[in-house]
N, C-alpha and C positions, 0 to 999 in steps of 0.2 A: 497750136499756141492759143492760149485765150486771151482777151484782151479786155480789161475792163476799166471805166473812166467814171471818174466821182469828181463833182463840181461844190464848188463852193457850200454851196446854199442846201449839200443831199448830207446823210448821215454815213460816213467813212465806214468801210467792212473793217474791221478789226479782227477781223480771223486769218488774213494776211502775213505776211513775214515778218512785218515789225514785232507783234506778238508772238512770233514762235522765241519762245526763249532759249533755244541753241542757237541764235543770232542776234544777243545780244549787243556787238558792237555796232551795230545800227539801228539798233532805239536811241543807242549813244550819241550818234554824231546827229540823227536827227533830233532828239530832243535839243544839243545844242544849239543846230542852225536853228531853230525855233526860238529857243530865246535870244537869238539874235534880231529876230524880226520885230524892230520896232515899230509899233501903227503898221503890223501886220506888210512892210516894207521887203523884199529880196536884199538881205544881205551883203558885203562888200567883201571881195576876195579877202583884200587888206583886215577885214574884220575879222578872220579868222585865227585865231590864239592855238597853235597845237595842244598847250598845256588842257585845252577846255576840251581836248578828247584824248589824251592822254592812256586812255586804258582802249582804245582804238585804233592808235595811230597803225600799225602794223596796217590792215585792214583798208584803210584811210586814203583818198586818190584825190589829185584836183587834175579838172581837164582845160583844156585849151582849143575852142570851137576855129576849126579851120577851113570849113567849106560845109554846105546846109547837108548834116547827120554827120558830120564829123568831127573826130575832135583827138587830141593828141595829149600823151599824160605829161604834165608839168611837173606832176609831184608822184609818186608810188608807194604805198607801203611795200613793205617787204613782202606778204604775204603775193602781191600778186607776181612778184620776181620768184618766188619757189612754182607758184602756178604754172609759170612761162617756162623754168629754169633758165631767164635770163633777165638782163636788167630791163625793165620796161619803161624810163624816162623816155619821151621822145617820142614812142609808140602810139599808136593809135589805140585805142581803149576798142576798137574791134577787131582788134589780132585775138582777142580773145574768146570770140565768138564765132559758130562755126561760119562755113560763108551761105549755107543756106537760111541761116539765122541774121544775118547783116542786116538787110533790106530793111522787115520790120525791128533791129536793134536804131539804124538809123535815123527812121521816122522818130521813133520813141525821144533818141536821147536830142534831134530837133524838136521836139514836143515841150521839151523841158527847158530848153531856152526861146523859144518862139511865144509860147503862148504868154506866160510860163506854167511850168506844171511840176508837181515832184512824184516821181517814178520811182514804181517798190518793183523789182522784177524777179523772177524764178526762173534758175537756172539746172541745167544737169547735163556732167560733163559727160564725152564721149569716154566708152570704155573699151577695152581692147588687152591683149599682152603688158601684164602690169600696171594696167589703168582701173584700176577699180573703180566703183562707183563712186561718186562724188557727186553732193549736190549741193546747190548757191546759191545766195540771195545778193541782190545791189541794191544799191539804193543810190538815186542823181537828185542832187541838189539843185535847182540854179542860184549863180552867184553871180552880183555887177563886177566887173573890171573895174580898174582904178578909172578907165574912161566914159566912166557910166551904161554900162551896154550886157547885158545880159549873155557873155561868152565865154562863161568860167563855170563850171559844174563843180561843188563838192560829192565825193562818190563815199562810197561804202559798196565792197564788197569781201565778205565773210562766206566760207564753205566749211563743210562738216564731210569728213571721210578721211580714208589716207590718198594723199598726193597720189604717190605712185610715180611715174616714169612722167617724167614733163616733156614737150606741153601738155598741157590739159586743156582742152578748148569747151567750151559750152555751147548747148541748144536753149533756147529761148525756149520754158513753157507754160508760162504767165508772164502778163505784163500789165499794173492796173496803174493808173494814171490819175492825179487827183491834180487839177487845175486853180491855180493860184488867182481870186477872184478880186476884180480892179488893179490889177499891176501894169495890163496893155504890153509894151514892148519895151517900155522903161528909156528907150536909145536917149529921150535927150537932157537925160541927168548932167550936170557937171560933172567934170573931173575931178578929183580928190588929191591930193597929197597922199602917197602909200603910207600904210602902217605898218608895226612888224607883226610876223607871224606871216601868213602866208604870202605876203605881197613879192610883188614882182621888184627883183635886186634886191632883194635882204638876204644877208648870211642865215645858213641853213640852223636850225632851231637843235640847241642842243639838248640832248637828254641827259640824265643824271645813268650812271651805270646800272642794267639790269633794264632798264629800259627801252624797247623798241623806237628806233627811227624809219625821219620819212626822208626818203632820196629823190631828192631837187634837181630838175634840171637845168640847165645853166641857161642865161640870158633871164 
């Protein structure tokens, strides 16, 4: 696995995943968390508007940091429910990684609310009896809580292949890492009043028919 790290201040590789254009829905969600960043600011869960990725949602994850490198989905598109062949609310966002992949999956998606950082990563799943190949790209957001605290990841992950017989688990083989400069740990922001759209206790965001939704977990 290779592992590469761009800071603030260096010039981004742009030959990366964002630019492959079979993975377009993660130019998408990251361009929108971008114009979210005011005065270059991390984001609020609550700020997050499904309709402002709309043509992504399928694709589309938020996580919920439960102990340092983990973190459990709040939210799923649907795409990672055919991945799994089952419903992934709930789940840890590393059921989907092999386990000798965890370890550095871990660090990484702690990388991203610790530092903060945002995370392009290359994936490719296990093949076998009906598993064809399949390969993947994520992308981890970090996002504040409505308590100010840096424990919400927006994700993006999109694969190009056929499914095949699920699970389909992935190996990590790239991970490059671009670090969010002047943020620190952000912990002693105020607390907000939720918004709608992805905040915690809002009714789940209706789409108009023909449209992909995202599946909320409760609480």
């Amino acid at each position: 696995m290779r592992v590469r790290e761009k800071t603030g201040g260096n010039v981004i590789d742009m030959t990366g995943l964002v630019t492959d254009n079979r993975f377009r829905s993660l130019t998408e969600v990251e361009a929108y968390w971008e114009g979210l960043r005011v005065g270059g600011a991390v984001p609020r869960r609550a700020d997050i508007d499904p309709r402002g990725i709309e043509n992504a949602l399928e694709y589309a994850f938020v996580l919920e940091r439960i102990a340092p490198g983990l973190a459990r989905l709040r939210i799923a598109g649907m795409h990672l429910n055919d991945l799994m062949g089952m419903e992934m609310r709930g789940m840890p966002i590393s059921a989907m990684v092999l386990p000798n992949a965890r370890a550095g999956f871990a660090r990484t998606l702690e990388a991203v609310m610790s530092r903060p950082a945002v995370a392009r990563i290359t994936l490719s799943a296990q093949t076998g009896i009906g598993k064809p190949s399949l390969d993947g790209r994520m992308l981890l957001l970090p996002l504040l809580s409505d308590r100010g605290e840096i424990t919400r990841v927006l994700g993006c992950f999109e694969t190009h292949g056929q499914i095949g017989r699920a699970p389909r688990r992935f190996s990590v083989t790239q991970t490059d890492l671009r670090n969010l400069p002047g943020q620190g740990s952000r912990k002693a922001l105020p607390p907000q009043r939720a918004e709608a759209g992805f905040a915690e206790g809002q009714r789940r965001f209706g789409l108009r028919p023909g449209y992909l939704r995202l599946v909320k977990s409760d609480g």
